[in-house]
N, C-alpha and C positions, 0 to 999 in steps of 0.2 A: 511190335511186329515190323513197321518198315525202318526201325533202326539195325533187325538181325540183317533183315534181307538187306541192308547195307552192305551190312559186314561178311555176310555169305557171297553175292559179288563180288565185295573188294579182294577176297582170298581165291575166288575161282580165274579173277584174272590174271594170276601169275602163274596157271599150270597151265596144262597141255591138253589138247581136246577129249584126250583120252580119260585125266584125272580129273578134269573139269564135269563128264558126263556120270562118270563114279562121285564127284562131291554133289550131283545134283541131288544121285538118288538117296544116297546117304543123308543128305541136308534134309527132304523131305520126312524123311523116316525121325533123325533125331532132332530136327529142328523144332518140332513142333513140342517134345516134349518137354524139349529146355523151357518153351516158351511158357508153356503151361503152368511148367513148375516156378519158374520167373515171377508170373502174374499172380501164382497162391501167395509167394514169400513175400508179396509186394505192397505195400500196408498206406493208402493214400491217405494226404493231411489236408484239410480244407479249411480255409481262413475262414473267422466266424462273418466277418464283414463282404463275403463274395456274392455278387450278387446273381440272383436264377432267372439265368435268360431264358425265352423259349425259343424251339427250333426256329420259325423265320428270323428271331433276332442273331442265332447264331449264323445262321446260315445267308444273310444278309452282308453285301460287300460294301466295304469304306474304299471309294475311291480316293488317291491321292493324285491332285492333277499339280502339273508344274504352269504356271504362266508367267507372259514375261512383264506382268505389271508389277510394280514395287508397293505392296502393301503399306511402307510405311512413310508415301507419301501424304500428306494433307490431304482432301479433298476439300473445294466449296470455302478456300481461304479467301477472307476479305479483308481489305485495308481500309483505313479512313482517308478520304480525298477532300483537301481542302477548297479545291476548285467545286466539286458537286454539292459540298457541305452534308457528307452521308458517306457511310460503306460502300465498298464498289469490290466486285467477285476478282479476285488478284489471278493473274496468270499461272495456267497448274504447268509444273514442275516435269520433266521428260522421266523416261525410265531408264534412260540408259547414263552407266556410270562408267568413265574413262578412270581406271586405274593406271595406265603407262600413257604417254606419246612421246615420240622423239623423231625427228625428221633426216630421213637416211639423206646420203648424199649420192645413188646407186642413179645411175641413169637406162632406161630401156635402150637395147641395141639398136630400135628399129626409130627412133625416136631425133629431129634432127639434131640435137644437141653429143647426141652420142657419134650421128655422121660426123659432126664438125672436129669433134676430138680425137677420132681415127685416123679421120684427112692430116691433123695437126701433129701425129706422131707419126705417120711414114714407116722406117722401118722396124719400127721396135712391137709392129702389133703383132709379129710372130712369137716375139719374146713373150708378148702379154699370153698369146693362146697356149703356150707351149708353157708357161706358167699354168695356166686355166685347166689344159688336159693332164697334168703332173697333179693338181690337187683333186681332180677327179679319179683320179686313179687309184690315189689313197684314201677316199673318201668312198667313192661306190663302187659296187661289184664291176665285173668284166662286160656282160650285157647291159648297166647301164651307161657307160662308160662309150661302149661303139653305139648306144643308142644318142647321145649327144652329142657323139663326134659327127655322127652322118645327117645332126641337124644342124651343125656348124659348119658342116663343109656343103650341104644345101645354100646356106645363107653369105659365104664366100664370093660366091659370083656376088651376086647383086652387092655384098659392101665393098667389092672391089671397083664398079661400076661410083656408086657413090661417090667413092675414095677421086673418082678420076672427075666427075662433076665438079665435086669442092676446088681438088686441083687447079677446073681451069678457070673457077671463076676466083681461084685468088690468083693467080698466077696466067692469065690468059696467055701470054707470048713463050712461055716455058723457061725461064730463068731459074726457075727453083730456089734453094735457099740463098744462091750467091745473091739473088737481084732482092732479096726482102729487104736489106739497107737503101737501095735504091732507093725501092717503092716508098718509102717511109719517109724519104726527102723528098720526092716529088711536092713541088703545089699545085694546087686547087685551080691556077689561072693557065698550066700549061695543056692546050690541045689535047696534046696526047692521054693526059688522064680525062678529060673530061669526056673522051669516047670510052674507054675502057672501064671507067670509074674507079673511084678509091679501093686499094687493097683493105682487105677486111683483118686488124689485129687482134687476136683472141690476146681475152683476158685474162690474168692470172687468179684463179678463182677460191687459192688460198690465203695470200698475202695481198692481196690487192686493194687500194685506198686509192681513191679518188685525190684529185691534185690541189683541191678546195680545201683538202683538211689538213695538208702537207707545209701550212703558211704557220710561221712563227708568231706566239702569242706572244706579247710583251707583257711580262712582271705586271703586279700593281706595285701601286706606290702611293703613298699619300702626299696628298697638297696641300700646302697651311698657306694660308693667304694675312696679312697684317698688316691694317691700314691706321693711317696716325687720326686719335682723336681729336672732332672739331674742337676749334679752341674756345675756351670761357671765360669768363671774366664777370666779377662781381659788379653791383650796380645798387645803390641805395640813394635816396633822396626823400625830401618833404613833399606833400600832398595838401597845398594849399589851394585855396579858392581863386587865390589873380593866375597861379601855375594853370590849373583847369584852361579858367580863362582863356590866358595867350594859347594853350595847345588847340582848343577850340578855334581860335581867333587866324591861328594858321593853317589850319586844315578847311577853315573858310575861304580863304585867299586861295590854296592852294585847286582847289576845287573849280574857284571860278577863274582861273589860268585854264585850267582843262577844256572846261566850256569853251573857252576862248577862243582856244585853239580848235578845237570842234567846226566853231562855225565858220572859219578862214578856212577850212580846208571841202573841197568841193563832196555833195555826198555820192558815196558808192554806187553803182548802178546796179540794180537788181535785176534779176529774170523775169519774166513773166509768172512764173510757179509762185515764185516769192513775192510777188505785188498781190497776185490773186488770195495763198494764205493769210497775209497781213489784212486786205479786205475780208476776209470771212470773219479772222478772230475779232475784229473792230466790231463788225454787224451781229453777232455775238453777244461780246460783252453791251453793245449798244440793246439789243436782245433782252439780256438781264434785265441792265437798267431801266427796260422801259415796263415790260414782268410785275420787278419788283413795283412800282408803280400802281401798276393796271391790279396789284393783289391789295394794293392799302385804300386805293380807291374803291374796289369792290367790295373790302370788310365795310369799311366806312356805306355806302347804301345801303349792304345788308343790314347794319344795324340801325338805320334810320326805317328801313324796313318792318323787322323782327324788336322794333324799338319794346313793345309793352313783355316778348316772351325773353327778353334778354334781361329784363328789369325784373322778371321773376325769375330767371335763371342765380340772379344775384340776390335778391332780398328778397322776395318770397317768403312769405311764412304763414301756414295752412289755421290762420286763429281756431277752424272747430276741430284739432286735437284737442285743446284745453276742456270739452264736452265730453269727449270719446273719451273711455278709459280702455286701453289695453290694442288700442286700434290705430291707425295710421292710414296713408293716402301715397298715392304717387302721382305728381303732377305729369303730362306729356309737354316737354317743351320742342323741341326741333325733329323734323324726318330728313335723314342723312341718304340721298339716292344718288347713283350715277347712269344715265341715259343706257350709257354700253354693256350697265353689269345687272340690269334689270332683271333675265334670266338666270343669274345665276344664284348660289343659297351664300349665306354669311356663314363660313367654316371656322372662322375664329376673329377676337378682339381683342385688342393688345394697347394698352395707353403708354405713352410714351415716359421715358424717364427722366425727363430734362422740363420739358414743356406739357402743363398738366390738363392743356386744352387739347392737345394733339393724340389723335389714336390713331391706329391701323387698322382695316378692314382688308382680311381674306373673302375672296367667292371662289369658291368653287361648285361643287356638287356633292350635295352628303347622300344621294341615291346612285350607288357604286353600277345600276345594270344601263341607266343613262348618265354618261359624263360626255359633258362637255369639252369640244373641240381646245379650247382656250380657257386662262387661270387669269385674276388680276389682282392685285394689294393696290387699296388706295387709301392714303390718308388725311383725314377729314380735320375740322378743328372747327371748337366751338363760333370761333368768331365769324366763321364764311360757312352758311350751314346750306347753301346753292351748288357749289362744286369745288372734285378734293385739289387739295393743294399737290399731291402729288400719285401719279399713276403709273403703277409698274403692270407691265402686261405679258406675259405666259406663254406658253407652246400647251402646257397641263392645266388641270386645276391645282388651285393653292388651297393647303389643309391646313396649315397653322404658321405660325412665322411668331418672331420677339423680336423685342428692340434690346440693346445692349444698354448696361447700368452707367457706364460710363461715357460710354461714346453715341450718346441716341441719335447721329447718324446713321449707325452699324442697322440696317437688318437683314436676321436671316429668315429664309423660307421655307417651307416644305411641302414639294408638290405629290399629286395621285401617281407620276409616272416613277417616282422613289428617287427623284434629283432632289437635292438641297442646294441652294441658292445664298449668295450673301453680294448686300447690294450697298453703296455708299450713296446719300441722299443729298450729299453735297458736291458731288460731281458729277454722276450723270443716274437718271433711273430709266434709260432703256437697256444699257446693257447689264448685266450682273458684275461686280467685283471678282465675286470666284465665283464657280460652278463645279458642281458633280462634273466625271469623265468614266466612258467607259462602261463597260457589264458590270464587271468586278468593281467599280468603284463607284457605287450607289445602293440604295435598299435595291429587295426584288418588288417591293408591292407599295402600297402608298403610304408616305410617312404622314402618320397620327401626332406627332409632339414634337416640338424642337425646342430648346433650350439655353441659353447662354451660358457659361461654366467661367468659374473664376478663373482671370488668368495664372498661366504655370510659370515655373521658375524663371525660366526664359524669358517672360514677357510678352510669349505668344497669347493671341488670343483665342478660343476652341468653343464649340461648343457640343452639343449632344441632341443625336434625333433617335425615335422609336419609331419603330412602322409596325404592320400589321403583319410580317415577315416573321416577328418572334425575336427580330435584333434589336437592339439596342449599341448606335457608332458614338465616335466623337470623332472630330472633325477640328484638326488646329491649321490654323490660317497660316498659309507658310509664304514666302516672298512671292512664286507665280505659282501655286496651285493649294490645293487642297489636302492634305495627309488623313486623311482613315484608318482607323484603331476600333476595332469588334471591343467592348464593353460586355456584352452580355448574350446570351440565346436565349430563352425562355421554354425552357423545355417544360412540358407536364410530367404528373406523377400519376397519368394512367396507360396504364400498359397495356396494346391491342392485341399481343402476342409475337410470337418468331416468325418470318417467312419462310418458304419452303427452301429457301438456302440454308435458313441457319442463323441467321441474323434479326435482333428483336428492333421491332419500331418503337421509336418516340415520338411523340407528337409535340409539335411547336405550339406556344400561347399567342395569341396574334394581340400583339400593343396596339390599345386605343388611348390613352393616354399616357404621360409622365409625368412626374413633377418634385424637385428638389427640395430636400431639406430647409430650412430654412438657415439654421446655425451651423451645422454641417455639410459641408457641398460634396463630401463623398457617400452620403446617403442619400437616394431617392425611391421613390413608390411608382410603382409599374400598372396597370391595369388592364385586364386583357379582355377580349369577348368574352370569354368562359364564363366569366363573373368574380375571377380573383385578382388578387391586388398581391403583387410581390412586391415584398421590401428587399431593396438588392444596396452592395456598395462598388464601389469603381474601382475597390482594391480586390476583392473575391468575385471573380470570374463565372467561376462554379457553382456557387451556391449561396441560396438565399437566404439573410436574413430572419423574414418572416412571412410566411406564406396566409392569406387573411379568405378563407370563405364567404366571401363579400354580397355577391348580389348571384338570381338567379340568368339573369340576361347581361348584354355586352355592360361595361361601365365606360361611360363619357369623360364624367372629367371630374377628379380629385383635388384640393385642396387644403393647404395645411394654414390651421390658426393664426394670425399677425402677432400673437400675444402669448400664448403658448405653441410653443413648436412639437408637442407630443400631442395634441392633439390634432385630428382632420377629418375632413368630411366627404363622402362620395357619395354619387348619384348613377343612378343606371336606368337602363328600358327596362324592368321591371317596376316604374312607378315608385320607386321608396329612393330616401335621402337616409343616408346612413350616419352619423357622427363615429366616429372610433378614437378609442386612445392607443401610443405606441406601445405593440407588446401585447395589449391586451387582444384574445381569440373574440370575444364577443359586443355587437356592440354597443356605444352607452343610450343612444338616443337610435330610433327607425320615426321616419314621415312615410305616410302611405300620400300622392297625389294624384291619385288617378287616373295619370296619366303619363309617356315616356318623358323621363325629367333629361333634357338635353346639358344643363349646365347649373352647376352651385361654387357659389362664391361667397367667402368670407368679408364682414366688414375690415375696412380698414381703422374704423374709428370705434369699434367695438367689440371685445371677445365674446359676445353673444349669442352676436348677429349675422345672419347669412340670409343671402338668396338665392333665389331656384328660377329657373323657365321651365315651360314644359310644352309639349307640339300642340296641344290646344289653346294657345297663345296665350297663356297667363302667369301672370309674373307672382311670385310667393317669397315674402318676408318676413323669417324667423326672428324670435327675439326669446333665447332659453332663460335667459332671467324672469321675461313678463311673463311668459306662457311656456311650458315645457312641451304640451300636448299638441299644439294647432300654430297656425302663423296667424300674425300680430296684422298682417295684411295679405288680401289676397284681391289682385285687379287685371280684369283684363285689358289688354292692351291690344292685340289685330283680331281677326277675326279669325272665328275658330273653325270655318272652312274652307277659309284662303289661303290661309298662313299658317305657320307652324315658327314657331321660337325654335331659334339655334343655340344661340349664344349672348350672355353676358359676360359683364366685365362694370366693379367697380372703379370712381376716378377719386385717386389719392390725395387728393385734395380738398375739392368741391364735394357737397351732399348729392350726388348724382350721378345715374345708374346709365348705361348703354346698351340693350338688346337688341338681338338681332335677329330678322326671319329668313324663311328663304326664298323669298322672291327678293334679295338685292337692297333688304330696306334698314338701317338701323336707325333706333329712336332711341333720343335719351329720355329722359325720366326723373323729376326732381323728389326727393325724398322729404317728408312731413315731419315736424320734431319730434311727434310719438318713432321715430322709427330710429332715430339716434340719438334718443336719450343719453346724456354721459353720465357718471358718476360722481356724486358730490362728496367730498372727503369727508370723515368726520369733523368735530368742533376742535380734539384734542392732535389732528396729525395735519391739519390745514397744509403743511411744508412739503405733504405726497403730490407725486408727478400723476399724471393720466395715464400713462402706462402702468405704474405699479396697482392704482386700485385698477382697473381691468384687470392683471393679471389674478388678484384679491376675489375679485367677483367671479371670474370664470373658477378659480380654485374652490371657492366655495360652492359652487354648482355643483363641480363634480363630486366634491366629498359625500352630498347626499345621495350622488347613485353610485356611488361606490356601497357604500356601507349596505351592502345585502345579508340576507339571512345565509345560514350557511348552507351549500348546496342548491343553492338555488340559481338560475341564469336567466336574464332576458331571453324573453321567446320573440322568436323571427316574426311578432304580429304589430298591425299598427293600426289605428282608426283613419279612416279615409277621412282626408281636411278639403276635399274639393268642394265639399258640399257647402262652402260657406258664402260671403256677402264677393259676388260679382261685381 
């Protein structure tokens, strides 16, 4: 119906009022029965898939709005920022898109750039307007045409006004064009311009260059320079013993001519600067020599002293093992204290690499909610067991520190504020060698491990620290500073979900310990609070090795076998020592101690043999060949509620131990023969070194807990060994 009533309109509008009111009534009459008859003959088709709205669904309106935001921008884009070390919300993007720009050269009439140009052409701006009203003419009708004119000819006065301003301020005296040569010769020093001022010369805003770039470049050219070879000449002769001789016998003559002349000639006068440094460095090296002295003197009492515990330090031998079977002892020989580090805890133990009496002691603070103002490393040695031979002292505490393999001058440090330090022992230990610098050039939280690392191709030296940050650096010694290189993150594998940005959190493993390969120095073992131990390399960045579900609480401190390097052992504040092999998920040997095991260490003299500290002051020594189940000794050593054990540390040499508490005290500790038993070769292989039957013995160890039934695994259980001989 309103497509007829269309078409009945569209026909009524081209007649006459008169045939228009005759097609109404006519329309009415037959319009209606075309229609009718239209709608019988009309026969509708309906897709089987249309779906049956109801009336509010039809009758319901779909707005379409236009806005001016561009849907297919991003929202809530983020970039990764290496300064924050995390995703950061990236700046969102405008909505408006320039499809053209191009910059006119059209100037506003009213504008002074347009007065100046006006002034500058004189007569010719009739030419310009009478141009201007000619293409208006043929451009717009007649009314707009005198509408423009009578707003140019409004705007005439006042540019003619203008016109006569510019006039007089270039032209004050009225010269007009004849005097612009003048003007342009005038100088600067005569009178008469310096009341009128300089005439102002418009610039040519086409062709116009600057008179700086109008200078001639000169060609290249090349230049060979060729200068004549120093001259040579062959030279051979015999290398006899009188030849030696007289060459020697002349450079002795010739030397004491020198002297000679030396002391005829009167000596130099100095300054005062120079007299005063020559007396320091005399009183100094006088310093030294008297030092050195006052330390040989002072070993020498102390061991007239300590005469009887220095005589078991060396020959000691506990005769009732030979009674005991499976049992051992540990003698107390020396307490290692310093007056100014009393307050503070023993955070690590380090024997030196050169001199096998000489060790290192860190203090710090291992209770992170009270720390200490001040950090010190001081190095002790058996022979002077009264005070250390040397004192480095801190701004932080010190959490771990090494001496280098080669050079056991070289140490480095690691403090709670995330500075690492490297100090030379032979020239001075109050200042550092090199030092962290910087935010960005240090951890953020306190380094747990530091490490020495084989030197690199260069011949640099570098080493590697972990902190509780989740990094892992190295650090290569460069002429005057320090170079930093990211090694690792330590990201987890538990996911806490998205943020309401859009972006998913990862959680950092916080390094409590490290510790290197033994045969490969691009492997080492990570261990975090969490209780895992990643195995990582220094060539893959991203990803780890082997990931080891280790302990339920933080792990302290890991160590790998002297004998086999696939095996090692860790300890944690869940009370249990763990043995593990490489590769292998579960592990070979669990010690329950009953209490938090602060540190375990491997024998040097045995692949059997390890021990343990733990905060109830007692020291634990495993021997898996005598006993698999319990330690072979268990003694306490401070009291168990005064002191708490930090740290040990065997000495590579000597049968004896060094632990350390946290009140500032370490004690060595002489080992009984049941505790380092060696291994006696057979009859038929007499010719075997000590190393290879250790490695014999440990390999047979583990054969027998290898060999499980099948499907079967070590369960996470152990018998408690506290309970044994105090």
């Amino acid at each position: 119906m309103p497509r007829l009533d269309f078409l009945l309109r569209r026909r009524a509008g081209n007649k006459t009022p008169s045939q228009q009111k005759l097609g109404k009534e006519m329309g009415e009459v037959s319009g209606n029965d075309e229609y009718e008859s239209w709608m019988k003959s009309r026969q509708l088709q309906r897709p089987e898939d249309q779906l049956d709205l109801t009336e509010a669904e039809l009758s319901e309106e779909i707005p379409k709005l236009l806005t001016t935001e561009n849907t297919n921008i991003v929202k809530n884009l983020v970039i990764y920022s290496f300064k924050d070390g995390g995703f950061v919300s990236a700046p969102s993007m405008g909505n408006t898109v320039t499809l053209f720009q191009f910059e006119g050269s059209s100037l506003h009439v009213d504008s002074p750039e347009a007065k100046a140009q006006l002034a500058s052409m004189g007569e010719e701006e009739c030419k310009n307007f009478a141009c201007y009203f000619s293409t208006l003419e043929k451009s717009l009708p007649n009314s707009e045409v005198e509408e423009e004119s009578e707003k140019v000819e409004e705007k005439l006065p006042t540019l003619d006004q203008d016109i006569q301003e510019v006039d007089k301020e270039v032209d004050p005296d009225g010269e007009g064009a004849d005097g612009e040569a003048a003007d342009d010769e005038v100088l600067d020093d005569e009178p008469g311009t310096a009341q009128a001022g300089p005439k102002k010369k418009l610039i040519n805003q086409f062709n116009f260059c600057e008179r700086a770039a109008l200078t001639f470049n000169n060609p290249y050219r090349t230049v060979e320079t060729q200068t004549i070879p120093p001259p040579r000449s062959n030279f051979g002769g015999n290398v006899l013993q009188w030849v030696i001789y007289d060459s020697y016998a002349e450079d002795y003559a010739q030397q004491q001519k020198e002297r000679e002349k030396d002391t005829k000639k009167p000596p130099p006068k100095k300054d005062e600067s120079k007299k005063k440094e020559d007396k320091t460095k005399a009183s100094e090296q006088l310093n030294k020599k008297y030092l050195q002295s006052w330390q040989i003197l002072e070993r020498m009492v102390n061991q007239n002293i300590y005469d009887e515990i220095a005589q078991d330090y060396r020959y000691w031998e506990d005769p009732s093992d030979e009674f005991r079977e499976e049992e051992g002892t540990l003698l107390p020989l020396w307490k290692f204290s310093y007056e100014k580090t009393k307050k503070l805890s023993v955070t690590d133990l380090c024997f030196n690499t050169h001199y096998y009496d000489l060790y290192a002691v860190c203090f710090g603070s291992m209770d992170f909610v009270k720390q200490s103002a001040e950090g010190s490393v001081c190095l002790f040695t058996m022979k002077n067991p009264s005070f250390p031979d040397y004192r480095i002292w801190t701004e932080s505490g010190v959490m771990c520190c090494d001496i280098h393999v080669k050079y056991p001058y070289l140490l480095a440090i690691g403090m709670y504020d995330g500075n690492v330090a490297v100090y030379n022992l032979q020239a001075n230990t109050r200042e550092p060698m090199y030092m962290s610098q910087g935010v960005n050039g240090k951890h953020l939280e306190c380094v747990s491990e530091i490490k020495w690392g084989p030197d690199m191709t260069d011949g640099e030296l570098n080493f590697y620290s972990a902190s509780s940050d989740g990094r892992v650096f190295n650090w290569v010694l460069m002429q005057n500073k320090l170079a930093i290189t990211p090694i690792m993150t330590l990201y987890l594998d538990r996911d806490l979900g998205g943020c309401p940005d859009g972006t998913d959190i990862k959680l950092k493993g916080c390094a409590t310990c490290m510790v290197f390969h033994p045969t490969n120095p691009e492997i080492f073992l990570v261990g975090t609070e969490e209780g895992l131990i990643f195995k990582c390399s220094t060539a893959y960045s991203s990803k780890y090795l082997m990931t080891y579900q280790a302990h339920y609480l933080p792990i302290y401190k890991i160590d790998f076998n002297k004998y086999n390097s696939n095996i090692f052992a860790s300890c944690s504040g869940d009370w249990r020592i763990k043995v593990w092999e490489d590769m292998r998920g579960e592990p070979l040997f669990i010690f329950d101690l009953a209490a938090s095991v602060g540190d375990v260490k491997w024998a040097p003299y045995s692949s059997t043999v390890f021990a343990a500290v733990t905060t109830e002051g007692k020291v634990f020594v495993f021997d898996l060949n005598v006993n698999k189940y319990k330690p072979i000794c268990i003694q306490a050593v401070v009291s168990k509620k005064r002191n708490k054990l930090t740290r040990l540390a065997f000495n590579q040499k000597l049968p004896f131990i060094i632990v350390g508490d946290d009140k500032g005290t370490t004690i060595s500790l002489k080992l009984s023969p049941n505790l380092r038993l060696k291994v006696k070769p057979p009859k038929k292989q007499q010719w075997m070194d000590q190393a290879t039957l250790e490695s014999q013995k440990l390999e047979k160890l583990l054969s027998l807990v290898r060999e499980l039934p099948e499907g079967e695994k070590i369960k996470d259980t152990a018998t408690t060994v506290a309970s044994g001989r105090n």
